[in-house]
MOPAC internal coordinates of N, CA, C and O (Angstrom, degrees):
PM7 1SCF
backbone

  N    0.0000 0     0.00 0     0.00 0    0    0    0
  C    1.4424 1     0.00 0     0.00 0    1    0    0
  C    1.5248 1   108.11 1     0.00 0    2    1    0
  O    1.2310 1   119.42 1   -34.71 1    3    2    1
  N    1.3774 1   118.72 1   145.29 1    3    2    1
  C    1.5775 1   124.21 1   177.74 1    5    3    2
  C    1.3401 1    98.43 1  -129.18 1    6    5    3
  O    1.2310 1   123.71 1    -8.62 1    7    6    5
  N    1.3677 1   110.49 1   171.38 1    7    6    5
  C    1.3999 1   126.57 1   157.69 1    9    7    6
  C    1.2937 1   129.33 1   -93.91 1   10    9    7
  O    1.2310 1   114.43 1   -60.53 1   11   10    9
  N    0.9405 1   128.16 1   119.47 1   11   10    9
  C    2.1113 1   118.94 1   177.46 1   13   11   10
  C    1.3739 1    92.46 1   -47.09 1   14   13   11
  O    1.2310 1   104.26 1   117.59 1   15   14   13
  N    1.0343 1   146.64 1   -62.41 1   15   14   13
  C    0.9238 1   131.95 1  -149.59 1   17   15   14
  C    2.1273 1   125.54 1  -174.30 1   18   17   15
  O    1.2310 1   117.85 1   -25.12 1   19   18   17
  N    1.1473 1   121.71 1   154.88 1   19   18   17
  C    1.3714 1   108.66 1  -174.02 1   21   19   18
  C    1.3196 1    96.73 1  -106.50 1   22   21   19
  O    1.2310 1   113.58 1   151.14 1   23   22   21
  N    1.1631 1   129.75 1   -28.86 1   23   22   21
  C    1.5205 1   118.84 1   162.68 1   25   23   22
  C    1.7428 1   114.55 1   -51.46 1   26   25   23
  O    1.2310 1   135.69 1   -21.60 1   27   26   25
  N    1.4169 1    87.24 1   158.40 1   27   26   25
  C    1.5707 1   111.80 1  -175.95 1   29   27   26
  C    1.2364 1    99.84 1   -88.82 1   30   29   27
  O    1.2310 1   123.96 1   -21.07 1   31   30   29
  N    1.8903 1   110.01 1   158.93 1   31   30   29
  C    1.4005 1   114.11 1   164.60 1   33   31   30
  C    1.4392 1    96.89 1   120.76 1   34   33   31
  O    1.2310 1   122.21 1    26.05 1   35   34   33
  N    1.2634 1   113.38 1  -153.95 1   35   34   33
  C    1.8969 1   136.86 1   171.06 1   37   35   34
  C    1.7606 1   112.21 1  -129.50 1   38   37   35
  O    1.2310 1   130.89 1   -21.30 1   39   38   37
  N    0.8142 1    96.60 1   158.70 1   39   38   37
  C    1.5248 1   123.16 1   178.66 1   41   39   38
  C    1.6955 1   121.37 1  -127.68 1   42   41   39
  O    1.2310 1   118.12 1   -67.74 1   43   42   41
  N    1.2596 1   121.19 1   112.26 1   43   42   41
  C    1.5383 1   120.87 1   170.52 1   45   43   42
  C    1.5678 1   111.89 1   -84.37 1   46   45   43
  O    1.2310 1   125.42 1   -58.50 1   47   46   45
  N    1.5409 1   107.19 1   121.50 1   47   46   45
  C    1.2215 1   113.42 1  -172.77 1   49   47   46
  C    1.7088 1    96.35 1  -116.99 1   50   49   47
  O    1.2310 1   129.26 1   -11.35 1   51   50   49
  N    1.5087 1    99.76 1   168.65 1   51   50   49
  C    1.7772 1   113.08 1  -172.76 1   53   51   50
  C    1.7885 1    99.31 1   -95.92 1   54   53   51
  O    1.2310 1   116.90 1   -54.21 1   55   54   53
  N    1.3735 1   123.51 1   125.79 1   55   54   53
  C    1.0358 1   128.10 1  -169.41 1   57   55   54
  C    1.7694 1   104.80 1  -109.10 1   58   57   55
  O    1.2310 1   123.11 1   -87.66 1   59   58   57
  N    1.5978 1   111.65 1    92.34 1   59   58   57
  C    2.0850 1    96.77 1  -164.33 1   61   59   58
  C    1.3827 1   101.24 1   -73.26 1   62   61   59
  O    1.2310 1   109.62 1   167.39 1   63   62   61
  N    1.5130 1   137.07 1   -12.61 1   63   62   61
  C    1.1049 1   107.51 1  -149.65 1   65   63   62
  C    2.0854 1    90.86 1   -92.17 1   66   65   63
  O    1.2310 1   114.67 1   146.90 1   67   66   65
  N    1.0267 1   127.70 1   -33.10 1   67   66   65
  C    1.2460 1   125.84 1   163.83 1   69   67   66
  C    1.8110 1   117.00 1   -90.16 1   70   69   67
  O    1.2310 1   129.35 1  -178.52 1   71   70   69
  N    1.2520 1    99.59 1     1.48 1   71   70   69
  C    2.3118 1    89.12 1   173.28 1   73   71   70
  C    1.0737 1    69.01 1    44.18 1   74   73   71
  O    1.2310 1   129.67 1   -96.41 1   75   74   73
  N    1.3122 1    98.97 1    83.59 1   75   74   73
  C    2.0319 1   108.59 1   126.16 1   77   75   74
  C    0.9544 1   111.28 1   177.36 1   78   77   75
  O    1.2310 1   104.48 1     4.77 1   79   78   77
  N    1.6595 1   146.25 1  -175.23 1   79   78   77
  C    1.5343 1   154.90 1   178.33 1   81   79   78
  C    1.3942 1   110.39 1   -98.38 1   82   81   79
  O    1.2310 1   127.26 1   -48.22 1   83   82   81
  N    1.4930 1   103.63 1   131.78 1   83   82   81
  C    1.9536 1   105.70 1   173.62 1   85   83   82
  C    1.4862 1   112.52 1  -120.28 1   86   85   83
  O    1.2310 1   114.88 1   -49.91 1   87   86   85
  N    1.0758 1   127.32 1   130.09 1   87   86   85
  C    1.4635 1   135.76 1  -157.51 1   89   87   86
  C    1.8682 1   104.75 1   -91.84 1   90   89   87
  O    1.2310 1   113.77 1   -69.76 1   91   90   89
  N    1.0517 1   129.40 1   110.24 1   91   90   89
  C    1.4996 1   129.89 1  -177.47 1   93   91   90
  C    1.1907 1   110.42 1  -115.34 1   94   93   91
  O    1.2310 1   122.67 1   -17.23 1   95   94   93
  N    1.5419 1   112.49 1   162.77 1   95   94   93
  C    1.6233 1   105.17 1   170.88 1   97   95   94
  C    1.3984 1   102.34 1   -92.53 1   98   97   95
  O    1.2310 1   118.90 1   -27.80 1   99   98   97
  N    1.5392 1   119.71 1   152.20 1   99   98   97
  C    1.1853 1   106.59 1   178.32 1  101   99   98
  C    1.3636 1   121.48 1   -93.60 1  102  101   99
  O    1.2310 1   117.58 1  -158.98 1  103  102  101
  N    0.6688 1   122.21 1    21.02 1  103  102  101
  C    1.6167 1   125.66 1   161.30 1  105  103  102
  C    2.2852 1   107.31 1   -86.46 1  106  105  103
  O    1.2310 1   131.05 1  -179.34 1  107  106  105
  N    0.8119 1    96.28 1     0.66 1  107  106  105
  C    1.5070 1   115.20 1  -174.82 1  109  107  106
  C    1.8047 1   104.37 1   -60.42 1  110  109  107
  O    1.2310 1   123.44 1   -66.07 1  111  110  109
  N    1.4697 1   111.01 1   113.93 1  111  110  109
  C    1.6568 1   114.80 1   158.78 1  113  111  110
  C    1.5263 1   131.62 1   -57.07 1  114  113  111
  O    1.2310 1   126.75 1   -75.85 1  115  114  113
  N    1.2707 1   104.63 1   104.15 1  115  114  113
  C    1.2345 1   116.34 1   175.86 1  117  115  114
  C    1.3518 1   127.74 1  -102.50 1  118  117  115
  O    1.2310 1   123.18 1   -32.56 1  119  118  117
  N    1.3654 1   111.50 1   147.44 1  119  118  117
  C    1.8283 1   103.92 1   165.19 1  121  119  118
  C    1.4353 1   114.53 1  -107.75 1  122  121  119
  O    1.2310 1   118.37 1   -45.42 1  123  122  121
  N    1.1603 1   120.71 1   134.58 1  123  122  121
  C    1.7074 1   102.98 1   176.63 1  125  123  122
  C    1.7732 1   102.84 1   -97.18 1  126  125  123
  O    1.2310 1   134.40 1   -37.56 1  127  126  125
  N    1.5622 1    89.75 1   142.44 1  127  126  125
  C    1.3814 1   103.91 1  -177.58 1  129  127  126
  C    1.7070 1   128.97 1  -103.32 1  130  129  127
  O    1.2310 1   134.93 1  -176.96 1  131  130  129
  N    1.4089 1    88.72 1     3.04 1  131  130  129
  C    1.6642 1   106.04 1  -177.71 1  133  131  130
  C    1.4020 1   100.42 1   177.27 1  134  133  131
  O    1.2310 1   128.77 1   -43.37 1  135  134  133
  N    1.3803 1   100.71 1   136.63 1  135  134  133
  C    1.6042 1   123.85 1   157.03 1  137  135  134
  C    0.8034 1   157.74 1   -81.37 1  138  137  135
  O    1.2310 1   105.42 1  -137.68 1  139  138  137
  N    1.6495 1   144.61 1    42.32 1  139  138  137
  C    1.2017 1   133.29 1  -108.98 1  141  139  138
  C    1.7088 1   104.23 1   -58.40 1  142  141  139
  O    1.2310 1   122.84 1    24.84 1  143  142  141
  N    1.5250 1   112.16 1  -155.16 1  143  142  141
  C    1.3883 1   124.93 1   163.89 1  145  143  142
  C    1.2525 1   122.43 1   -62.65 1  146  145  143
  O    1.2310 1   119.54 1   -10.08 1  147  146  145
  N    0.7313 1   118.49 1   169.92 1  147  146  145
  C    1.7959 1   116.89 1  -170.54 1  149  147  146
  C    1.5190 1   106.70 1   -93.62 1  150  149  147
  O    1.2310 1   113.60 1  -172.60 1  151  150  149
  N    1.4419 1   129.72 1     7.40 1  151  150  149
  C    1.3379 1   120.61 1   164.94 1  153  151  150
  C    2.0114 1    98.57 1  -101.47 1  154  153  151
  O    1.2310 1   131.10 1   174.21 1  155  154  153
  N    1.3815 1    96.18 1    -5.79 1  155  154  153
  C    1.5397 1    90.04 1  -175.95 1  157  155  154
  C    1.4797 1   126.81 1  -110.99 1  158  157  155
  O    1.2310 1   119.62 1   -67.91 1  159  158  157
  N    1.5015 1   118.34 1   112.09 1  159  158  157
  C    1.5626 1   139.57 1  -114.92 1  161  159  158
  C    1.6976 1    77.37 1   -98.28 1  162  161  159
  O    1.2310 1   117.62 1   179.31 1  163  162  161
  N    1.5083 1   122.14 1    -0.69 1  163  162  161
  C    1.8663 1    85.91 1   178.94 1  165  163  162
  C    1.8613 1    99.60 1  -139.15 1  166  165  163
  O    1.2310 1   123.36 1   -14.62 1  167  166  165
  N    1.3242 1   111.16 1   165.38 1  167  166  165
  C    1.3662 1   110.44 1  -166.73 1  169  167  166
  C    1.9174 1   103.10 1  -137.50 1  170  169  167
  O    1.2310 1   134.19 1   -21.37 1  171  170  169
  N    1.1437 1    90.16 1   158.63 1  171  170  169
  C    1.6462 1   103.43 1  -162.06 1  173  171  170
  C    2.0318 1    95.55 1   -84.85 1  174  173  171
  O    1.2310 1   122.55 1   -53.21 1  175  174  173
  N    1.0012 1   112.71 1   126.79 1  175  174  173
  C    1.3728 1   120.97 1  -177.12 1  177  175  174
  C    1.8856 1   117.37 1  -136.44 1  178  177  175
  O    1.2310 1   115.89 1   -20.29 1  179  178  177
  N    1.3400 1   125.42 1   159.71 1  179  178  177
  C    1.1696 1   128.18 1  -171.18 1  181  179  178
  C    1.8663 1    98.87 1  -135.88 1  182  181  179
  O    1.2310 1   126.48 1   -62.19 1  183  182  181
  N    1.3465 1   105.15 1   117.81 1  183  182  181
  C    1.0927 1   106.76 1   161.45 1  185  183  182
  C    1.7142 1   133.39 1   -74.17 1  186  185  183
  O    1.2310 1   132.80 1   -23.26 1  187  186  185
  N    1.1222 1    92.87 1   156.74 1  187  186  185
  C    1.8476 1    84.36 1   174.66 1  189  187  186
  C    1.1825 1   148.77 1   -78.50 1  190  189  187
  O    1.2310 1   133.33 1  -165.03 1  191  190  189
  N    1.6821 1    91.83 1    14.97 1  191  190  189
  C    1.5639 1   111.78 1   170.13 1  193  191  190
  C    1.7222 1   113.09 1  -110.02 1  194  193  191
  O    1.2310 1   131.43 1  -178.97 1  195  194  193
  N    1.5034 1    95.55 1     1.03 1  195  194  193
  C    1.8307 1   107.53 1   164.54 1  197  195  194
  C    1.2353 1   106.88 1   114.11 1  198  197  195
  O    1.2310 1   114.06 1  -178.31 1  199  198  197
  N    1.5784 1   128.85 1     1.69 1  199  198  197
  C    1.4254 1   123.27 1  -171.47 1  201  199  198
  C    1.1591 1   111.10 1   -73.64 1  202  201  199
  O    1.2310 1   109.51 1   -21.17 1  203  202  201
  N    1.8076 1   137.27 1   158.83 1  203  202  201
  C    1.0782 1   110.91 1   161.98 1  205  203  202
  C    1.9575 1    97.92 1  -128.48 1  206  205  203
  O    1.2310 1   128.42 1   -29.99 1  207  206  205
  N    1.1464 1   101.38 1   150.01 1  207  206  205
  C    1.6904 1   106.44 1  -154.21 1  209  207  206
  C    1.5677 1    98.05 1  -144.55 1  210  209  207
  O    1.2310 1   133.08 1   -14.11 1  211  210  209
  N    1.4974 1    92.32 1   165.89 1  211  210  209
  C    1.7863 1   103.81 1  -173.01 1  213  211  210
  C    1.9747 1    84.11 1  -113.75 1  214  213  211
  O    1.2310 1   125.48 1   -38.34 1  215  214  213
  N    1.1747 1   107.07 1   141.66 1  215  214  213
  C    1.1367 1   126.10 1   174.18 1  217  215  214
  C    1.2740 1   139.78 1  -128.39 1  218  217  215
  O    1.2310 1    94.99 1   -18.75 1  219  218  217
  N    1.2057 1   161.25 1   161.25 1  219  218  217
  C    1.4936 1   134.98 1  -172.91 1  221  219  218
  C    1.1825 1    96.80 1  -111.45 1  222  221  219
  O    1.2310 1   117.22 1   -29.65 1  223  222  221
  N    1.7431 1   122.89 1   150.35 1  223  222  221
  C    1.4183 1   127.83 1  -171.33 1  225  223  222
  C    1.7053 1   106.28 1   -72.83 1  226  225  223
  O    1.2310 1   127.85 1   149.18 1  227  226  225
  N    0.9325 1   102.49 1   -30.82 1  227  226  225
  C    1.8870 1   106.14 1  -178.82 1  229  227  226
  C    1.3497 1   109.06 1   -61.05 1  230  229  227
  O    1.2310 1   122.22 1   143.67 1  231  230  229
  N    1.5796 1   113.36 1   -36.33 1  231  230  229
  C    1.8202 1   110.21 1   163.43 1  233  231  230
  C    1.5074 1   118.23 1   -51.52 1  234  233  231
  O    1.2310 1   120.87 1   157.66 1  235  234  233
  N    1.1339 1   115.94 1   -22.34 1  235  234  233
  C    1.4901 1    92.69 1  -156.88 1  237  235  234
  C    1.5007 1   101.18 1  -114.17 1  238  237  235
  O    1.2310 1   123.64 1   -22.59 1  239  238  237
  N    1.5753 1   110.62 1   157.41 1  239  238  237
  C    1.3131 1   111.99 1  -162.02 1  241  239  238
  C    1.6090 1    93.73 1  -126.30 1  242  241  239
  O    1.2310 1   108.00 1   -80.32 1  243  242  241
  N    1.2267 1   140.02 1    99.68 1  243  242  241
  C    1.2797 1   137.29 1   165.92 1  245  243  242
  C    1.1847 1   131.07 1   -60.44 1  246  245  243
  O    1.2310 1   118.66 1   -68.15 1  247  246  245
  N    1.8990 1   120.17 1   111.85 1  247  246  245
  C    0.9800 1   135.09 1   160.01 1  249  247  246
  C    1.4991 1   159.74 1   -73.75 1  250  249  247
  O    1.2310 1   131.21 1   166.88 1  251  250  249
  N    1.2388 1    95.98 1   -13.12 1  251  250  249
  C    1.2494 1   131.81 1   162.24 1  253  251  250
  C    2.2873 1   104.89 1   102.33 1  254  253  251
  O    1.2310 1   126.82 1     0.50 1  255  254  253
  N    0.5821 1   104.49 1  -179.50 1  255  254  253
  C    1.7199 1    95.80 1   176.56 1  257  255  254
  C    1.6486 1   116.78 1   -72.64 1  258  257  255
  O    1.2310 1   124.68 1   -39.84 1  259  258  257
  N    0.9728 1   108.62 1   140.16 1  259  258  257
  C    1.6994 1   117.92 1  -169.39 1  261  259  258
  C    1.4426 1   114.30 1  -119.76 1  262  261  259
  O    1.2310 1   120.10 1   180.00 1  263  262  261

């Protein structure tokens, strides 16, 4: 499990399976479900309310499993 993020506020993330943007808080538990390549700055993640979203790796702050 990770965190989107330790900053406050929301975050607009890219949602592929409907093409479109989903608005989260960033303090929001995530799992990431893929990594891209290592020149590629964002990774496929599922929130814990079931979304699944493209995210950028610099958002997320890893916590270890909870």
């Amino acid at each position: 499990m990770t965190k989107n993020s330790l900053k406050e506020g929301e975050i607009w993330c890219y949602q592929p399976t409907t093409k479109s943007m989903i608005r989260l808080k960033r303090s929001t538990p995530i799992y990431v479900l893929a990594v891209g390549p290592e020149g590629d700055p964002t990774c496929l993640a599922l929130s814990a309310e079931g979304n699944v979203f493209v995210i950028k790796k610099e958002e997320i702050v890893e916590i270890g499993f909870n």
